[in-house]
Biopython code that builds the backbone (N, CA, C, O; Angstrom):
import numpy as np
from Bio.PDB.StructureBuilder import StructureBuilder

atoms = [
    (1, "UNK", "N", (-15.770, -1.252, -14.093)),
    (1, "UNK", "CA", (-14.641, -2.148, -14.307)),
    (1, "UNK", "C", (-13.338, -1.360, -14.458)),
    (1, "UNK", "O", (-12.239, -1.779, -14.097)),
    (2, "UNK", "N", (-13.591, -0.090, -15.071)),
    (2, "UNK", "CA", (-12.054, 0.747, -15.566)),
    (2, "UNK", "C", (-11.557, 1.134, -13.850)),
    (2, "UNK", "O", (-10.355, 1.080, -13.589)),
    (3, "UNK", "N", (-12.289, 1.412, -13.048)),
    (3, "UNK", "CA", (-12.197, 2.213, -11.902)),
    (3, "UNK", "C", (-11.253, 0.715, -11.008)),
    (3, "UNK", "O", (-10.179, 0.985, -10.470)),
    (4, "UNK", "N", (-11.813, -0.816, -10.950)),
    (4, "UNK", "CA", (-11.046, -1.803, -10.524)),
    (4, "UNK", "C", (-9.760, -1.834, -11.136)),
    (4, "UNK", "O", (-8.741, -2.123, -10.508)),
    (5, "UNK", "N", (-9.782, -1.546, -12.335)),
    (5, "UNK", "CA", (-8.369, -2.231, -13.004)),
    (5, "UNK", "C", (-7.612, -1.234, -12.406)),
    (5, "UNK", "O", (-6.894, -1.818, -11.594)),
    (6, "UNK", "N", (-7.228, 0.800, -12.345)),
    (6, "UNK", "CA", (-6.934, 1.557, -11.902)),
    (6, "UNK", "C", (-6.884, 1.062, -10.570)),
    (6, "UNK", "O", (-5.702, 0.799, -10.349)),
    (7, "UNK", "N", (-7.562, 0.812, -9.601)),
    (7, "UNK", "CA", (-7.246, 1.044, -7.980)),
    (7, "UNK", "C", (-6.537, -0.650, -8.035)),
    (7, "UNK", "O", (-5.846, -0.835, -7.033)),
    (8, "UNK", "N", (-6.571, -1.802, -8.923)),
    (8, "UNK", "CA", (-5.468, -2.739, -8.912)),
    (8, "UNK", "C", (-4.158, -2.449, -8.708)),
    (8, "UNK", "O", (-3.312, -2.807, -7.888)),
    (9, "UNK", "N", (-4.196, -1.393, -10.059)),
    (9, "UNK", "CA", (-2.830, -1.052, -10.217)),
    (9, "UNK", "C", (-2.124, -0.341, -9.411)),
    (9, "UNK", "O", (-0.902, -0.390, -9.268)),
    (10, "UNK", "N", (-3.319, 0.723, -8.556)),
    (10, "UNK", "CA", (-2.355, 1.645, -7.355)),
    (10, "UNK", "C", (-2.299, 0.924, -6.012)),
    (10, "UNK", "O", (-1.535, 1.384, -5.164)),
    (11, "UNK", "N", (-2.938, -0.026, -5.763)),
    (11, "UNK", "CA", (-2.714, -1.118, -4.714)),
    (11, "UNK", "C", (-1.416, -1.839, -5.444)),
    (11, "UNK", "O", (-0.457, -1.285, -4.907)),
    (12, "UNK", "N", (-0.879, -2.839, -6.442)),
    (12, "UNK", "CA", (0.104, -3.094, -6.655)),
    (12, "UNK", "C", (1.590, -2.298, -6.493)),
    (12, "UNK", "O", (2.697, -2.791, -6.276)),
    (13, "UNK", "N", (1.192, -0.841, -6.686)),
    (13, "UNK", "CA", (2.420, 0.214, -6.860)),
    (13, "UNK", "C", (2.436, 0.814, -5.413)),
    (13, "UNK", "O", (3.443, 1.412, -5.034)),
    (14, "UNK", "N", (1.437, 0.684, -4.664)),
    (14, "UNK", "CA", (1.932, 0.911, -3.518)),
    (14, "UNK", "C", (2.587, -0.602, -2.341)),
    (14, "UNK", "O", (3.300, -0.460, -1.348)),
    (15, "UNK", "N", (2.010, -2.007, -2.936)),
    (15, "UNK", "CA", (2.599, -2.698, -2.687)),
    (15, "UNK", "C", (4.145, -2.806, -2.895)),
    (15, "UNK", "O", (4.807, -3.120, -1.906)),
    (16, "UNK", "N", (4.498, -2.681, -3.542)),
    (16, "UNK", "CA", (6.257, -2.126, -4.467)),
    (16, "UNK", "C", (6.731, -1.136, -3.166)),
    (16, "UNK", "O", (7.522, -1.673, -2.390)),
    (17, "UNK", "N", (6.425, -0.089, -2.933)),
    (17, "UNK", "CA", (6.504, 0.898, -2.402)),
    (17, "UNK", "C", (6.469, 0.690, -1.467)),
    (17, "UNK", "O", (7.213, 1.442, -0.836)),
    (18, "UNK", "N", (5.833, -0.181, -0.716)),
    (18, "UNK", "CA", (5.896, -0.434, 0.939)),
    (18, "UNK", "C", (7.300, -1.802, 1.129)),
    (18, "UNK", "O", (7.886, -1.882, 2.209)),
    (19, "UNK", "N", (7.529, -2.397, 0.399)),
    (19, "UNK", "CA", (8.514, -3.304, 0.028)),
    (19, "UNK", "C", (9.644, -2.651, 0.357)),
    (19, "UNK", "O", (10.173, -2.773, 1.462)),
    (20, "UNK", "N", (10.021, -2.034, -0.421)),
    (20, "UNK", "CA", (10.734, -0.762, -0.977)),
    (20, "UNK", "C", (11.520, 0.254, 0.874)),
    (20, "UNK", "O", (12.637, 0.304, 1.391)),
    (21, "UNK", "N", (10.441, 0.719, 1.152)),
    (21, "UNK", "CA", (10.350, 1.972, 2.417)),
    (21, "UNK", "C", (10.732, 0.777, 3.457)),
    (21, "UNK", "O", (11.475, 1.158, 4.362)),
    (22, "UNK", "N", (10.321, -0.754, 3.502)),
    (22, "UNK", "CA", (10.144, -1.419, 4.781)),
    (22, "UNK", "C", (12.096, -1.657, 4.528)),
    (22, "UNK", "O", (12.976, -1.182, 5.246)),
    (23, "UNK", "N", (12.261, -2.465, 3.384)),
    (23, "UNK", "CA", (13.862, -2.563, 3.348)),
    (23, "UNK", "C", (14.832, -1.529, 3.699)),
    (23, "UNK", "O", (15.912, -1.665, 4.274)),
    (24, "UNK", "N", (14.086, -0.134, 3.115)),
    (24, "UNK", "CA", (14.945, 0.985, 3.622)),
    (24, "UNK", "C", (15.301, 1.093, 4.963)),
    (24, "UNK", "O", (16.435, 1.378, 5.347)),
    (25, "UNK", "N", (13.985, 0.786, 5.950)),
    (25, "UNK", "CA", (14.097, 0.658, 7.656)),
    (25, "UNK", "C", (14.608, -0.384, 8.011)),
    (25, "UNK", "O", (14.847, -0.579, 9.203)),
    (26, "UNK", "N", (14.814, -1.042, 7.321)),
    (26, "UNK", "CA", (15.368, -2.479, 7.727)),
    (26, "UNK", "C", (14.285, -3.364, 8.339)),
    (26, "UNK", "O", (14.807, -4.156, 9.125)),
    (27, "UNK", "N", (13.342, -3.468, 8.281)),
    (27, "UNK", "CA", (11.889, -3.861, 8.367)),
    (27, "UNK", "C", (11.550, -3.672, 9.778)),
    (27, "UNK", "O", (11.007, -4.587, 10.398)),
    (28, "UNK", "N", (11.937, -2.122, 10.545)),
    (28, "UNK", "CA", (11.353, -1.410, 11.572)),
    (28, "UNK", "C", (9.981, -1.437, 10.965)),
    (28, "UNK", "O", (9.781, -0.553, 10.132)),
    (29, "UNK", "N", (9.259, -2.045, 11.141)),
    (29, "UNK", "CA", (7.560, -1.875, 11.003)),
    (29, "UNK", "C", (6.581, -0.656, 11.656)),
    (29, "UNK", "O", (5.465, -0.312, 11.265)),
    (30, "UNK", "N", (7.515, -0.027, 12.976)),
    (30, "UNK", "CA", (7.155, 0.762, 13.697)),
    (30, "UNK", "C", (7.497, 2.105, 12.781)),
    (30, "UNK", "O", (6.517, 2.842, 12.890)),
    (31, "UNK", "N", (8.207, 2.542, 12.170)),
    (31, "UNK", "CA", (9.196, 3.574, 11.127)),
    (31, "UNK", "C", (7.799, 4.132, 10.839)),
    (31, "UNK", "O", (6.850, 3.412, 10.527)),
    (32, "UNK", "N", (7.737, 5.494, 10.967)),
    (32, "UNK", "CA", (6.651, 6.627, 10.485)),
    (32, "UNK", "C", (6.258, 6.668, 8.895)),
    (32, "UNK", "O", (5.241, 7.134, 8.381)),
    (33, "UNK", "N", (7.138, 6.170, 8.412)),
    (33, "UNK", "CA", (7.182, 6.112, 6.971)),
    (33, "UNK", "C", (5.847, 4.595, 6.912)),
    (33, "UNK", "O", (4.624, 4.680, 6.799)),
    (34, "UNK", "N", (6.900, 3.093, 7.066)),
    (34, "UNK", "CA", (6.842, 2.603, 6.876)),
    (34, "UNK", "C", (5.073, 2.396, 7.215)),
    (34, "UNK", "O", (4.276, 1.698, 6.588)),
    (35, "UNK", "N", (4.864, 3.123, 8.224)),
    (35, "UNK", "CA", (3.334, 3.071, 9.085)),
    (35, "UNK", "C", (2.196, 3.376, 8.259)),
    (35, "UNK", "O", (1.049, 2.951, 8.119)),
    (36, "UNK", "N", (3.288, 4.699, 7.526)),
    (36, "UNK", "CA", (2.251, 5.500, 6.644)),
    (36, "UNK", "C", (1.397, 4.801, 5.650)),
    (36, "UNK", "O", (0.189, 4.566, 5.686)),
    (37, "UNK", "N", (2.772, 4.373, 4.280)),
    (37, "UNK", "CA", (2.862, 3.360, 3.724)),
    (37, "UNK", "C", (1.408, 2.591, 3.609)),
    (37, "UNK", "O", (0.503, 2.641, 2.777)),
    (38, "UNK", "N", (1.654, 1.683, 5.120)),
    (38, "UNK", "CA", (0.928, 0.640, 4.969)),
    (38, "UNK", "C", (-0.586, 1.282, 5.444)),
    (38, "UNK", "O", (-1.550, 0.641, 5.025)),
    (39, "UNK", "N", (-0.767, 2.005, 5.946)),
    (39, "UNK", "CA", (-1.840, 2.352, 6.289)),
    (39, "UNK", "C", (-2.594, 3.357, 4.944)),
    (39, "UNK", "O", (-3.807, 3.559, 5.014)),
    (40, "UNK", "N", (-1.779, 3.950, 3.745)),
    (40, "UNK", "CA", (-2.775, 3.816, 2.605)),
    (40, "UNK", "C", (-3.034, 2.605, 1.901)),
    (40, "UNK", "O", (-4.165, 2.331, 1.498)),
    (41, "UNK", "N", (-1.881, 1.742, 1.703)),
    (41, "UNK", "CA", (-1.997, 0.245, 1.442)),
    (41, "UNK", "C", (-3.547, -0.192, 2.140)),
    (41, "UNK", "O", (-4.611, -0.207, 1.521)),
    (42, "UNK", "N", (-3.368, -0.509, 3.477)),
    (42, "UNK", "CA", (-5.131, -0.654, 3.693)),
    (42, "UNK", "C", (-6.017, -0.133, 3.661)),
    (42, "UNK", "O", (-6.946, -0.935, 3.757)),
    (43, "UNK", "N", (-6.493, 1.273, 3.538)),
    (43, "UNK", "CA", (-6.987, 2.015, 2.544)),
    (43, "UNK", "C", (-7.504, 1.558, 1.472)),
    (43, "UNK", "O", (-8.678, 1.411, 1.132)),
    (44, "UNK", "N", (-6.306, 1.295, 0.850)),
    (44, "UNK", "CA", (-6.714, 0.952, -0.710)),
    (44, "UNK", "C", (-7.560, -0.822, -0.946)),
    (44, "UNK", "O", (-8.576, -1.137, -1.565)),
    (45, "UNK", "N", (-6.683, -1.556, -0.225)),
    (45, "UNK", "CA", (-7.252, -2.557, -0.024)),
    (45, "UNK", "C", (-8.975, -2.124, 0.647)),
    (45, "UNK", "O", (-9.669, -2.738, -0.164)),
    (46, "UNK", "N", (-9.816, -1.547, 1.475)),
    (46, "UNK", "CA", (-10.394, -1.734, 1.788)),
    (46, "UNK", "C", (-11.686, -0.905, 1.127)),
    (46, "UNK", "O", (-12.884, -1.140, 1.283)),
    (47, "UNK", "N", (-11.085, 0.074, 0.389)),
    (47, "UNK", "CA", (-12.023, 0.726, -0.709)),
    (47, "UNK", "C", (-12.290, -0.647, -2.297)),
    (47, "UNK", "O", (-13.216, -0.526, -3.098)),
    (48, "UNK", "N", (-11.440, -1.577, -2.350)),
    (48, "UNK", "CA", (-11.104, -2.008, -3.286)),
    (48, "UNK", "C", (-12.543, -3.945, -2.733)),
    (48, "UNK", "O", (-12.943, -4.920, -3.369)),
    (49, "UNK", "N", (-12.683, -3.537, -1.606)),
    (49, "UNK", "CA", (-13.067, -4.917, -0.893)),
    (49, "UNK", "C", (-14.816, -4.092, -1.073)),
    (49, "UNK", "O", (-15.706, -4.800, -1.544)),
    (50, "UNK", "N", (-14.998, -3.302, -0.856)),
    (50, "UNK", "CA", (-16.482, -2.472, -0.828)),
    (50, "UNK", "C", (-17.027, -3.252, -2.106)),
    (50, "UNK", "O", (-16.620, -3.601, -3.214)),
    (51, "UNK", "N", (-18.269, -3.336, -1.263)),
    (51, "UNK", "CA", (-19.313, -3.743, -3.001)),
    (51, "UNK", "C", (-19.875, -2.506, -4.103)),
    (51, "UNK", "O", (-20.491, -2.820, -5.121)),
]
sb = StructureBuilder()
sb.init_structure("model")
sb.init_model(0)
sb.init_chain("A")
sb.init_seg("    ")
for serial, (resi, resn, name, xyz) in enumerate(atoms, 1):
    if name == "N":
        sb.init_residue(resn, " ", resi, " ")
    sb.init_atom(name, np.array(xyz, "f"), 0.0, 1.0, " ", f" {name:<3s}", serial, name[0])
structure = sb.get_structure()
């Protein structure tokens, strides 16, 4: 349970963070950053979806 509440919270803070980087590009979605971003975002989401 401690290990969910932790990877909640770094999925939320990287949610912030991709918010954040996408406004900076002006929501270029294509932006190397912005790519990055989201691609630990699903990452995290998808370690977080595992049983």
């Amino acid at each position: 349970m401690r290990k969910n509440r932790r990877l909640d919270a770094e999925i939320e803070s990287v949610k912030k963070h991709l918010a954040l980087i996408a406004h900076k590009y002006q929501y270029n979605f294509r932006h190397p950053q912005v790519v990055a971003v989201s691609e630990r975002l699903d990452r995290l989401i998808l370690r977080q979806m595992k049983p």
